[in-house]
mmCIF file of the N, C-alpha and C atoms, coordinates in Angstrom:
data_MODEL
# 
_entry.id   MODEL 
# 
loop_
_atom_site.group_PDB 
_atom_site.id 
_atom_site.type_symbol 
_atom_site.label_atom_id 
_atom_site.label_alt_id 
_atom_site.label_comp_id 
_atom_site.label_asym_id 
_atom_site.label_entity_id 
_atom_site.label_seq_id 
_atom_site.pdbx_PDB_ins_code 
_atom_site.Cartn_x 
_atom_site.Cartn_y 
_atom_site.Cartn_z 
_atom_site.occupancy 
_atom_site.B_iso_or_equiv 
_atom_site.pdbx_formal_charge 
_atom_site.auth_seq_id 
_atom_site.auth_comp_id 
_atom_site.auth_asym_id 
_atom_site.auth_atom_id 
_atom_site.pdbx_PDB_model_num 
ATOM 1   N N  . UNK A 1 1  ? -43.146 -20.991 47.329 1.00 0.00 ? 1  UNK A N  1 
ATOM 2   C CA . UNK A 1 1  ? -41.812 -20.482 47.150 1.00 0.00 ? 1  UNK A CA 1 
ATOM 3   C C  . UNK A 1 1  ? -41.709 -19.888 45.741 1.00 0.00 ? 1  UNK A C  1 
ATOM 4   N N  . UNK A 1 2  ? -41.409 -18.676 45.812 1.00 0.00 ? 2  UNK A N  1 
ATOM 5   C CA . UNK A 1 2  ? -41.324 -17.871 44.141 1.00 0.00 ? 2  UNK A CA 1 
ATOM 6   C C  . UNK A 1 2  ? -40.107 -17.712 44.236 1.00 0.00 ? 2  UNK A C  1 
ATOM 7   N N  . UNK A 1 3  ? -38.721 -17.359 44.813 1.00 0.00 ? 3  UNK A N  1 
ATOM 8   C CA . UNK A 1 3  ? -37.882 -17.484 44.476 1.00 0.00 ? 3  UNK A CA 1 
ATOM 9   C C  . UNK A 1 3  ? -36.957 -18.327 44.931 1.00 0.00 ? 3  UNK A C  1 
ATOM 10  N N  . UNK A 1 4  ? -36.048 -18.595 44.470 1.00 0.00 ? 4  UNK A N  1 
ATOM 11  C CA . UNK A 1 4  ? -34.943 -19.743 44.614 1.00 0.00 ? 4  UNK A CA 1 
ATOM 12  C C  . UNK A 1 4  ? -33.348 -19.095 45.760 1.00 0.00 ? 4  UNK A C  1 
ATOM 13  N N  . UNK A 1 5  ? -33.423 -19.955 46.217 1.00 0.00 ? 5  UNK A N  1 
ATOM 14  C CA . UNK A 1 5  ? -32.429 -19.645 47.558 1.00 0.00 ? 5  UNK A CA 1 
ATOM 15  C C  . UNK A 1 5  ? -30.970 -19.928 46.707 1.00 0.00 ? 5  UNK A C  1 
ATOM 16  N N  . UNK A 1 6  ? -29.862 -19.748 47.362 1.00 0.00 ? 6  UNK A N  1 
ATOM 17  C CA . UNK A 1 6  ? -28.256 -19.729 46.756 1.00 0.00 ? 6  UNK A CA 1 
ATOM 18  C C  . UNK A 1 6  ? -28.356 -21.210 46.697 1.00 0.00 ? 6  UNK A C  1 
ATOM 19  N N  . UNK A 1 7  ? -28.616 -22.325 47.570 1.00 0.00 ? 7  UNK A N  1 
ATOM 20  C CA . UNK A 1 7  ? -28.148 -23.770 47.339 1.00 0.00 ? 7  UNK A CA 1 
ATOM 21  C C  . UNK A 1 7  ? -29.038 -24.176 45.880 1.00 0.00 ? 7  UNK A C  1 
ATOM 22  N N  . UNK A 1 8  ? -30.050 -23.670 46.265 1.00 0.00 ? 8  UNK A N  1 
ATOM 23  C CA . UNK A 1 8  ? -31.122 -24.360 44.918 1.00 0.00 ? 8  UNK A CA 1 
ATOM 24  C C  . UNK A 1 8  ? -30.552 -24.077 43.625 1.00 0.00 ? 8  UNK A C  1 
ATOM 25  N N  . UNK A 1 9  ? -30.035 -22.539 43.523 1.00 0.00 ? 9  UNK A N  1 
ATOM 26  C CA . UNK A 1 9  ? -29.891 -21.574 42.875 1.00 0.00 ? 9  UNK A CA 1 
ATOM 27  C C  . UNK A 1 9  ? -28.335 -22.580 41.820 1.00 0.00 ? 9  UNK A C  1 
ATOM 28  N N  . UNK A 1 10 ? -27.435 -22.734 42.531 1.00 0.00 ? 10 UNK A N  1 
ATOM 29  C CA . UNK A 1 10 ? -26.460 -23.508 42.937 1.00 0.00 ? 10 UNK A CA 1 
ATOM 30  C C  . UNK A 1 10 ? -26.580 -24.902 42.160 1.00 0.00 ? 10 UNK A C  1 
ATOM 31  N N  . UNK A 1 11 ? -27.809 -25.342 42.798 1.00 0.00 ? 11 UNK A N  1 
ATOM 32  C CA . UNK A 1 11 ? -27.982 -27.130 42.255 1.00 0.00 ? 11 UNK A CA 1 
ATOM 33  C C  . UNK A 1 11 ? -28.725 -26.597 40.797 1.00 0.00 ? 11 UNK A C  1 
ATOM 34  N N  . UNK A 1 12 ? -29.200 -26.115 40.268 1.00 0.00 ? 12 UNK A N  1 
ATOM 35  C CA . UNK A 1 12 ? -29.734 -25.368 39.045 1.00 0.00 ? 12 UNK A CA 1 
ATOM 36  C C  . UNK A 1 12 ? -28.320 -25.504 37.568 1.00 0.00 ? 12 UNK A C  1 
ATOM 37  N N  . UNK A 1 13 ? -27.911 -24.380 38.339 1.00 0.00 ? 13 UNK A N  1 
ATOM 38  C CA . UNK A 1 13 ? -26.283 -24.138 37.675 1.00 0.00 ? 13 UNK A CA 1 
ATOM 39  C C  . UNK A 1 13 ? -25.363 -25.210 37.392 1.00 0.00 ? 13 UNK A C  1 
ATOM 40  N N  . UNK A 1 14 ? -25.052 -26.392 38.418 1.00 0.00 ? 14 UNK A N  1 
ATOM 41  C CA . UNK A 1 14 ? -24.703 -27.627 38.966 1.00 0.00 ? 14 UNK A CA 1 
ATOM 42  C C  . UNK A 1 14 ? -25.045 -28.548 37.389 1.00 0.00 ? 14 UNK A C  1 
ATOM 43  N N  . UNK A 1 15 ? -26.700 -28.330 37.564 1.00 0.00 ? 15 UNK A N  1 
ATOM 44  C CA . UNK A 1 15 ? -27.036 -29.262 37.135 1.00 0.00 ? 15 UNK A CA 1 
ATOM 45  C C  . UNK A 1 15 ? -27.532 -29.451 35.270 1.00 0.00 ? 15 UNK A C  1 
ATOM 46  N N  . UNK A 1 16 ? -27.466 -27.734 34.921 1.00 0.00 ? 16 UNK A N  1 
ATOM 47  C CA . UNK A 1 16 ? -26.861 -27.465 33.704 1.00 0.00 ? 16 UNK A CA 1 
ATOM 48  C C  . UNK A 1 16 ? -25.684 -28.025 32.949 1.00 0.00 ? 16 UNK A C  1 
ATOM 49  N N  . UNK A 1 17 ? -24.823 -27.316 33.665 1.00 0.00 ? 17 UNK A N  1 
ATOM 50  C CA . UNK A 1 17 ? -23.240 -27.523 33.582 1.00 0.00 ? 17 UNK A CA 1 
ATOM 51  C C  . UNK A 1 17 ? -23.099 -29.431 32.918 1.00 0.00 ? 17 UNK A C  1 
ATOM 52  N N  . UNK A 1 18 ? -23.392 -29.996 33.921 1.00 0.00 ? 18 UNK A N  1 
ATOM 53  C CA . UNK A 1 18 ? -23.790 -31.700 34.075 1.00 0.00 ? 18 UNK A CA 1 
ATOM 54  C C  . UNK A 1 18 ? -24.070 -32.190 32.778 1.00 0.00 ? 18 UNK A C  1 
ATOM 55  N N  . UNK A 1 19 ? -25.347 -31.843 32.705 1.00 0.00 ? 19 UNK A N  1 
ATOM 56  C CA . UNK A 1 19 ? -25.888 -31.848 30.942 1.00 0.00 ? 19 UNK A CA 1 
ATOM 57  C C  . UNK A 1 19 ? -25.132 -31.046 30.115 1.00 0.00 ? 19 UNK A C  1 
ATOM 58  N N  . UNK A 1 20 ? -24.475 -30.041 30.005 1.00 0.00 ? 20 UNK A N  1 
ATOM 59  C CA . UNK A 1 20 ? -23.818 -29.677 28.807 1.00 0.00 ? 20 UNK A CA 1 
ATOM 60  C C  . UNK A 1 20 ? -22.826 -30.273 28.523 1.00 0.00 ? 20 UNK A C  1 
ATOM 61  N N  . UNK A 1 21 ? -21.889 -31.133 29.397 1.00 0.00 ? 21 UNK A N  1 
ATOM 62  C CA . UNK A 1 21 ? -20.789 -31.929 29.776 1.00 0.00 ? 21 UNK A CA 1 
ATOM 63  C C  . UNK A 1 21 ? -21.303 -33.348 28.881 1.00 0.00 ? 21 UNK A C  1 
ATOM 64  N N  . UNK A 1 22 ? -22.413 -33.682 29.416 1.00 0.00 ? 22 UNK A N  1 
ATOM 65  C CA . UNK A 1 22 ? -22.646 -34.814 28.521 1.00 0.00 ? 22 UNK A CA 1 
ATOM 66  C C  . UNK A 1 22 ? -23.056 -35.254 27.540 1.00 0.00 ? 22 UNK A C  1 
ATOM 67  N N  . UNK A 1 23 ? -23.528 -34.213 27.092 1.00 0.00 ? 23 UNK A N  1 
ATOM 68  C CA . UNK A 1 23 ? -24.051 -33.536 25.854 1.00 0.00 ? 23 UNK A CA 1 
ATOM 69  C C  . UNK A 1 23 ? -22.852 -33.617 24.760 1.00 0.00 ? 23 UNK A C  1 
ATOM 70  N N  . UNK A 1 24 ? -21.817 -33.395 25.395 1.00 0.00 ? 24 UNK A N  1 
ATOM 71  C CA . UNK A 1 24 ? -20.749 -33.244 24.602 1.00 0.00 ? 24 UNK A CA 1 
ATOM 72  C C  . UNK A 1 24 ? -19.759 -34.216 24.537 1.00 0.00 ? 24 UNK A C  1 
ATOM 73  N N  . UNK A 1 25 ? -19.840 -35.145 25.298 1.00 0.00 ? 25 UNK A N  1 
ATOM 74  C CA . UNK A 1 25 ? -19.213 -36.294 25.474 1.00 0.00 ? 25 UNK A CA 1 
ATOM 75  C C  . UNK A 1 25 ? -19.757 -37.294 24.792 1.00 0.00 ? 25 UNK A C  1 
ATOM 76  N N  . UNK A 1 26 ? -21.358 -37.271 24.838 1.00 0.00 ? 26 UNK A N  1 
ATOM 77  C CA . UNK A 1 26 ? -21.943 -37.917 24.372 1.00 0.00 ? 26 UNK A CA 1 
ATOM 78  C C  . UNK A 1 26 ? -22.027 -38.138 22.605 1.00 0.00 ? 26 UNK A C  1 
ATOM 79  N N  . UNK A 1 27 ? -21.952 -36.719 22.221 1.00 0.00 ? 27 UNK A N  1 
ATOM 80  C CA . UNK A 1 27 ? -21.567 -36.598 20.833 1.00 0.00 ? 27 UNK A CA 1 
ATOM 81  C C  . UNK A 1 27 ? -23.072 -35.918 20.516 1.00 0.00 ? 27 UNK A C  1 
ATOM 82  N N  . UNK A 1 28 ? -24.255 -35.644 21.111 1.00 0.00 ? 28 UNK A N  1 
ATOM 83  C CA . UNK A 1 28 ? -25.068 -35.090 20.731 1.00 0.00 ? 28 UNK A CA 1 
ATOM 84  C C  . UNK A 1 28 ? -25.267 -33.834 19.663 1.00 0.00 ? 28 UNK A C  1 
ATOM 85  N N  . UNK A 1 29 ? -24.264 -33.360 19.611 1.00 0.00 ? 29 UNK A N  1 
ATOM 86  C CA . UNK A 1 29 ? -24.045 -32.196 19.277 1.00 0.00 ? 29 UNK A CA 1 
ATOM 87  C C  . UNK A 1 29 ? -23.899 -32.360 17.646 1.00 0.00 ? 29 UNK A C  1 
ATOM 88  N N  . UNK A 1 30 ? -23.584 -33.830 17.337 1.00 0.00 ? 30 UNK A N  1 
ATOM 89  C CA . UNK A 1 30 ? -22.933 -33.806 15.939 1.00 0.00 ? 30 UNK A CA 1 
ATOM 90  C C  . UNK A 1 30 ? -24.282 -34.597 15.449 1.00 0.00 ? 30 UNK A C  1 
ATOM 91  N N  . UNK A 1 31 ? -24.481 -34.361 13.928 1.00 0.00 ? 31 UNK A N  1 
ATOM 92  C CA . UNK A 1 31 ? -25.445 -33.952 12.803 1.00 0.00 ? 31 UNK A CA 1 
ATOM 93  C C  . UNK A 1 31 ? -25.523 -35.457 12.726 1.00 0.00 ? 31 UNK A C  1 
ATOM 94  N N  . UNK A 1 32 ? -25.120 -37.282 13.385 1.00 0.00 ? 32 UNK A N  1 
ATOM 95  C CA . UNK A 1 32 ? -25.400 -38.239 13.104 1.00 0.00 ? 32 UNK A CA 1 
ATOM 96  C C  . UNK A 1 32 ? -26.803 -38.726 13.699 1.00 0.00 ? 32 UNK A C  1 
ATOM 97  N N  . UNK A 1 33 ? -27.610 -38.781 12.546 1.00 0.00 ? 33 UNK A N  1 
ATOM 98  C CA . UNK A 1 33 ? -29.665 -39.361 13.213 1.00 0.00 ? 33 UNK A CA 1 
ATOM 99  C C  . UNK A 1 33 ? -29.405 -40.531 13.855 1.00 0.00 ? 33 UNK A C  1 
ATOM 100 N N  . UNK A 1 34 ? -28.548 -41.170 13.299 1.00 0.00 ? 34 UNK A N  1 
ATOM 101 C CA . UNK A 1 34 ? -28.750 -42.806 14.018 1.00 0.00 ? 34 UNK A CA 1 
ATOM 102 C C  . UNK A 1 34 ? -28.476 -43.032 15.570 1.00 0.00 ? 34 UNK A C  1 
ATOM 103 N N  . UNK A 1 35 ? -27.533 -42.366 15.530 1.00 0.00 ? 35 UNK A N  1 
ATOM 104 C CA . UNK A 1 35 ? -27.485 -42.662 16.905 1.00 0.00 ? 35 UNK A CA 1 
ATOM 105 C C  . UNK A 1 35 ? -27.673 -41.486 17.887 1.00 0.00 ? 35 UNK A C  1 
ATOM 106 N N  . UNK A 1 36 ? -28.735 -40.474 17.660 1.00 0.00 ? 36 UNK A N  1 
ATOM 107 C CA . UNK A 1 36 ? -29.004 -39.443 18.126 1.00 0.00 ? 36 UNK A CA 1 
ATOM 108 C C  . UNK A 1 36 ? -30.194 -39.931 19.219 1.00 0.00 ? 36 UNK A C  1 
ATOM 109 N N  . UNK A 1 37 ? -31.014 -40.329 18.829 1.00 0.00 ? 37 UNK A N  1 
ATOM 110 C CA . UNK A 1 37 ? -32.276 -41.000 20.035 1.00 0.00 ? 37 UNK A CA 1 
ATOM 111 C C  . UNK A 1 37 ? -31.405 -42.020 20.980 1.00 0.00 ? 37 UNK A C  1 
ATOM 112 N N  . UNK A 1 38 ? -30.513 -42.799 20.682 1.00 0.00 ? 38 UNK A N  1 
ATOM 113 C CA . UNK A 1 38 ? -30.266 -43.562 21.608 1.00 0.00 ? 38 UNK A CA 1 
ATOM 114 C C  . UNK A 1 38 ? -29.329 -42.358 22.419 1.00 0.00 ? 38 UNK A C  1 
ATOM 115 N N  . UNK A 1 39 ? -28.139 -41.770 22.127 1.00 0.00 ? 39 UNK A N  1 
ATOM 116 C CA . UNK A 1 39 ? -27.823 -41.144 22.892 1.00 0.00 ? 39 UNK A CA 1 
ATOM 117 C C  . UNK A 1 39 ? -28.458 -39.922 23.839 1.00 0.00 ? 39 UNK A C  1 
ATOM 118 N N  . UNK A 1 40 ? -29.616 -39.349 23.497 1.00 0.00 ? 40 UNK A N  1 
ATOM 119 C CA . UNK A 1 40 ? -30.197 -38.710 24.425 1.00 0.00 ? 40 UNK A CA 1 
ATOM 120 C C  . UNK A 1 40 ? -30.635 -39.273 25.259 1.00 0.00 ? 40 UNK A C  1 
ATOM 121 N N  . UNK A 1 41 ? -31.544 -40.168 25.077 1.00 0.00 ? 41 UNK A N  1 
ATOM 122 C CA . UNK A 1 41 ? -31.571 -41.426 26.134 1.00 0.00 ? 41 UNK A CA 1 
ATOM 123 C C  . UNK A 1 41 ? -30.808 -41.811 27.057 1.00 0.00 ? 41 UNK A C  1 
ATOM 124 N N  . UNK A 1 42 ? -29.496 -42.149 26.410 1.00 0.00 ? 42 UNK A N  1 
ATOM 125 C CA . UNK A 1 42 ? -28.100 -42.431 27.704 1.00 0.00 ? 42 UNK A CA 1 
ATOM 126 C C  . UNK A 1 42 ? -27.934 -41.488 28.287 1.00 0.00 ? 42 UNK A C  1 
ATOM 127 N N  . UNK A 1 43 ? -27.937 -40.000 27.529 1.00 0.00 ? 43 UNK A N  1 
ATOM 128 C CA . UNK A 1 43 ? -27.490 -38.820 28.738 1.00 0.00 ? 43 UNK A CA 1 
ATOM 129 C C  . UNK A 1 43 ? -29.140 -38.330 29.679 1.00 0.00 ? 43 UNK A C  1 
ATOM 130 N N  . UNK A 1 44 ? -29.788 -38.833 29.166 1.00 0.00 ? 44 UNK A N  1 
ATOM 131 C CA . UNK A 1 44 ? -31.099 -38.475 30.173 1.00 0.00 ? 44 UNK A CA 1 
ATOM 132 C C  . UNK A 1 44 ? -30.899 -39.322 31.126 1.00 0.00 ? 44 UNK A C  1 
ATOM 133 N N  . UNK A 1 45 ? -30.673 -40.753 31.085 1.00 0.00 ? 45 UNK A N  1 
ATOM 134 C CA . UNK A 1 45 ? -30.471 -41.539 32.214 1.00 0.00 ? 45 UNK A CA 1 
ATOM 135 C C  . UNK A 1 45 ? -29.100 -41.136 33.229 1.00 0.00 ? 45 UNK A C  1 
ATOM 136 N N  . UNK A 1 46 ? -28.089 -40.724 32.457 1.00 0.00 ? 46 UNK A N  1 
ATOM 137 C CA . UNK A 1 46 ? -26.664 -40.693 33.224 1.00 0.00 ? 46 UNK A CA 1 
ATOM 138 C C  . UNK A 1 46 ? -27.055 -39.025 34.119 1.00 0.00 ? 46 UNK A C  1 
ATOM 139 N N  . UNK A 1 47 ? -28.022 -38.231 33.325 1.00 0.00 ? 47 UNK A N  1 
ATOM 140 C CA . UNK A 1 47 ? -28.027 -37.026 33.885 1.00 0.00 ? 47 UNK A CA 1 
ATOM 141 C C  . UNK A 1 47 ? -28.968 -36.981 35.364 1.00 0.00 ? 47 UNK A C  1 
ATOM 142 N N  . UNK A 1 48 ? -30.179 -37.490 35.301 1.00 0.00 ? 48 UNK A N  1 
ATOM 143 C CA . UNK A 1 48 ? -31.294 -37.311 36.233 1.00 0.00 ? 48 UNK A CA 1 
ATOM 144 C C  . UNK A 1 48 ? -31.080 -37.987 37.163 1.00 0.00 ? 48 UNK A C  1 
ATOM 145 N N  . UNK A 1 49 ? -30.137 -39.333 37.294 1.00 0.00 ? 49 UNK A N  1 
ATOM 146 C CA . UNK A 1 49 ? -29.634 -39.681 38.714 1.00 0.00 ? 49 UNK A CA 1 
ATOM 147 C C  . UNK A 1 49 ? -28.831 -39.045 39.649 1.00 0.00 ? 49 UNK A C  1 
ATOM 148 N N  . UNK A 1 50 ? -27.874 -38.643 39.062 1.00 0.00 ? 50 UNK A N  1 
ATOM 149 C CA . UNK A 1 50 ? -26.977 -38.238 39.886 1.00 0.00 ? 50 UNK A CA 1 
ATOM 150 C C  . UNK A 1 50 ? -27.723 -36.549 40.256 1.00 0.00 ? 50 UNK A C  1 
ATOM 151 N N  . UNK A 1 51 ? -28.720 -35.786 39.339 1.00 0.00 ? 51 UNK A N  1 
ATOM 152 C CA . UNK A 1 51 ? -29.261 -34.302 39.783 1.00 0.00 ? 51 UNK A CA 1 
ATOM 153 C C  . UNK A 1 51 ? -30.351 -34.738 41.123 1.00 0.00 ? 51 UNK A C  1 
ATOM 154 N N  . UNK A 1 52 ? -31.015 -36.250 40.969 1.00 0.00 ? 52 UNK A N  1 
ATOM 155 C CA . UNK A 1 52 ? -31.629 -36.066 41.873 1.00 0.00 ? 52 UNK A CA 1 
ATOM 156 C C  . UNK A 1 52 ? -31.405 -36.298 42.729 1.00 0.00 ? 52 UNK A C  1 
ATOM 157 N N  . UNK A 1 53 ? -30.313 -37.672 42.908 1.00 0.00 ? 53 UNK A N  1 
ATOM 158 C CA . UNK A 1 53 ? -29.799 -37.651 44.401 1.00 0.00 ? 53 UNK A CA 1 
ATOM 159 C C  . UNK A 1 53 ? -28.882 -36.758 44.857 1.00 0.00 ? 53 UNK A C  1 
ATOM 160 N N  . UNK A 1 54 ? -28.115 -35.777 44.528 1.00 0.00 ? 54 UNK A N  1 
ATOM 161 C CA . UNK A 1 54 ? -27.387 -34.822 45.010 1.00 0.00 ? 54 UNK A CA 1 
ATOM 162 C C  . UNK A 1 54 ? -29.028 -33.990 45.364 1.00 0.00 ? 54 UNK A C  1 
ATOM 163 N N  . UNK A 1 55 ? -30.164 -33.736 44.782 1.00 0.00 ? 55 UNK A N  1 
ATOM 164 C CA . UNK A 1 55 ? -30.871 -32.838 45.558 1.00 0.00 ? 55 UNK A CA 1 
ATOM 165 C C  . UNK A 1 55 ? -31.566 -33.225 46.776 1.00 0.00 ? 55 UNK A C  1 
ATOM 166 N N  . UNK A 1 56 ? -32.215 -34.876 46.711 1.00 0.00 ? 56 UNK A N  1 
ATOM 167 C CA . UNK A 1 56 ? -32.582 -35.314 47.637 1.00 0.00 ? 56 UNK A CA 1 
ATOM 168 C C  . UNK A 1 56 ? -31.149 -35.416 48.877 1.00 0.00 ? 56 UNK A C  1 
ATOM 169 N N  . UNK A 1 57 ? -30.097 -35.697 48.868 1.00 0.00 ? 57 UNK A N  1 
ATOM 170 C CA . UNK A 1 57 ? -29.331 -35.578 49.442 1.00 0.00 ? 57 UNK A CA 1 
ATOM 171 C C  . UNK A 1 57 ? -29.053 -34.542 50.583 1.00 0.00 ? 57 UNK A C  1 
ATOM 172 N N  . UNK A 1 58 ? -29.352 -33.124 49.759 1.00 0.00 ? 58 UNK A N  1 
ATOM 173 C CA . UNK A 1 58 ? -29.610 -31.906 50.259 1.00 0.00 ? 58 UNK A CA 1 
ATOM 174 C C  . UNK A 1 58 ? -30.668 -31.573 50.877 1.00 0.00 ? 58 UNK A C  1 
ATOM 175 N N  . UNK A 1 59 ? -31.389 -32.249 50.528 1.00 0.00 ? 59 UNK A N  1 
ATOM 176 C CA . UNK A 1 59 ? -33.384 -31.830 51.360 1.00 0.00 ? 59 UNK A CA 1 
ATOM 177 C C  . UNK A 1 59 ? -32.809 -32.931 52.468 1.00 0.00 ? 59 UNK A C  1 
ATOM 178 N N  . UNK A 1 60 ? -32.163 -34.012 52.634 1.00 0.00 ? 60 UNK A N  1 
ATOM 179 C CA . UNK A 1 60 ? -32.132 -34.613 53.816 1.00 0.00 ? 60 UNK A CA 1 
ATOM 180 C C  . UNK A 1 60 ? -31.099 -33.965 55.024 1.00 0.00 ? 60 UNK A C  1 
ATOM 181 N N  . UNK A 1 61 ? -30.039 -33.648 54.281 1.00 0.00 ? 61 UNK A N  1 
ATOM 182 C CA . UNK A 1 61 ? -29.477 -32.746 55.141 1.00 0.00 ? 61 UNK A CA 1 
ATOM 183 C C  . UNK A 1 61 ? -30.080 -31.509 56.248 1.00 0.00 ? 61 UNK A C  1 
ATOM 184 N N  . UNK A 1 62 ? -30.317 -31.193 54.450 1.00 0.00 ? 62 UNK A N  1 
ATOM 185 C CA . UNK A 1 62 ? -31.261 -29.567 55.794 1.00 0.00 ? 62 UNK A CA 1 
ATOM 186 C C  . UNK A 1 62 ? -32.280 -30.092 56.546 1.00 0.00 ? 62 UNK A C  1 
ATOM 187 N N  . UNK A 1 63 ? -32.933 -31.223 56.644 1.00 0.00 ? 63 UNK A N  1 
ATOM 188 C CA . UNK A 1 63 ? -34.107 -32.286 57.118 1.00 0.00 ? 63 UNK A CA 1 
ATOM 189 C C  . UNK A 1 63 ? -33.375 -32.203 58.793 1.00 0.00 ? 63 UNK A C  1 
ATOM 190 N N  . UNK A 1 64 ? -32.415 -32.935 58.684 1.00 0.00 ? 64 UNK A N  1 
ATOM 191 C CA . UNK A 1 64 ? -31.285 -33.556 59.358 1.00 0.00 ? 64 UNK A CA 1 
ATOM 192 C C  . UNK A 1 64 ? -31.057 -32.061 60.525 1.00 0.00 ? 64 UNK A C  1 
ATOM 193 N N  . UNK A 1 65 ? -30.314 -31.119 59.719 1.00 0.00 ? 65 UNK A N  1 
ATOM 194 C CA . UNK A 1 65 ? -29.601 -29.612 60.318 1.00 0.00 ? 65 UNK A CA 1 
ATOM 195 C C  . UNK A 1 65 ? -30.872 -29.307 61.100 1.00 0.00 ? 65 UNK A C  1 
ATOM 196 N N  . UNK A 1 66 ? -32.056 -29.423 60.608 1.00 0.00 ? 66 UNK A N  1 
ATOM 197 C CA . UNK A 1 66 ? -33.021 -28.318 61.265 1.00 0.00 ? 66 UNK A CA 1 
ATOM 198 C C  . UNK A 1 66 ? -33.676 -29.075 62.403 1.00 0.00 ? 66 UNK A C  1 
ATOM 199 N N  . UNK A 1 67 ? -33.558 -30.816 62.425 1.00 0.00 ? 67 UNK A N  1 
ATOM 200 C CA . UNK A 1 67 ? -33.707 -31.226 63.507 1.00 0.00 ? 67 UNK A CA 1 
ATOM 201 C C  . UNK A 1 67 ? -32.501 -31.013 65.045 1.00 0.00 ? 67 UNK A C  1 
ATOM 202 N N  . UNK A 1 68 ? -31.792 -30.587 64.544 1.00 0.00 ? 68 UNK A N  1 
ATOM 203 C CA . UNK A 1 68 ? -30.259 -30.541 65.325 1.00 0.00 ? 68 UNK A CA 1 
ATOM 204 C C  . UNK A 1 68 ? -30.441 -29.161 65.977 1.00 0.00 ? 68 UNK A C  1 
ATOM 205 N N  . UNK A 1 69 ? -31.225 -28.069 65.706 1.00 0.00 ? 69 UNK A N  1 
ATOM 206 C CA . UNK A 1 69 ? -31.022 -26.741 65.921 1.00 0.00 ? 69 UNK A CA 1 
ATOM 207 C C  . UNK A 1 69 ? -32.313 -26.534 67.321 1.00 0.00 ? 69 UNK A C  1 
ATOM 208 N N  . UNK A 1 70 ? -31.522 -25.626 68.044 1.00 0.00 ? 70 UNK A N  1 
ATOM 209 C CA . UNK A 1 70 ? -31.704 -25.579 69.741 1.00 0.00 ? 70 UNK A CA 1 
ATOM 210 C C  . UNK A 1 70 ? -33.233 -24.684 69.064 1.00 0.00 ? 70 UNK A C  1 
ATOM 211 N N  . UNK A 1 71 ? -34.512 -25.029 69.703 1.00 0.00 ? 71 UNK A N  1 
ATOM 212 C CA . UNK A 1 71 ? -35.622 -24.078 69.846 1.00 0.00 ? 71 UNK A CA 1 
ATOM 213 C C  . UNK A 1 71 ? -35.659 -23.428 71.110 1.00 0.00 ? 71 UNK A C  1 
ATOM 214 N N  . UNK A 1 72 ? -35.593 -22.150 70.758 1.00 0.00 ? 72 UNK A N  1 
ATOM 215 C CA . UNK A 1 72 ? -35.302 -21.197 71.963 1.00 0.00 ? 72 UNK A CA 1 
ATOM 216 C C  . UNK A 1 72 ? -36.769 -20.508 71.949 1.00 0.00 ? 72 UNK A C  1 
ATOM 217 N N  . UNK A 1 73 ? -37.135 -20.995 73.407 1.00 0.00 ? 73 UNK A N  1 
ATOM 218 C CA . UNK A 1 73 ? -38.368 -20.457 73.817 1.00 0.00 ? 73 UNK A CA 1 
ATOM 219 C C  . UNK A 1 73 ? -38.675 -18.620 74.268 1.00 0.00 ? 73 UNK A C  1 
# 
């Protein structure tokens, strides 16, 4: 696969957005060392769960849809 379909395309964008959100909540953004490693840490953990099960979520679906669909001989 070389290019990326609208859902992927979609969960990409999704999953930017996600991280810049927490990024900024998190306080990453501001010039304090001390607590800069621990907070990337928290937003790496708070970020990669929820991107991967919304994608695995989606691969089961379409898993799911494409078993459901009539094969016409």
């Amino acid at each position: 696969m070389t290019t990326l379909n609208g859902w992927q395309r979609l969960w990409v964008l999704a999953s930017i957005l996600w991280a810049v959100a927490l990024l900024l909540l998190a306080g990453i953004l501001q010039p304090d060392r001390d607590q800069t490693v621990q907070s990337v840490l928290f937003v790496v953990r708070l970020w990669i769960v929820p991107v991967v099960a919304v994608y695995g979520f989606g691969l089961g679906l379409a898993w799911v849809r494409r078993g459901f669909r009539v094969e016409s001989t």
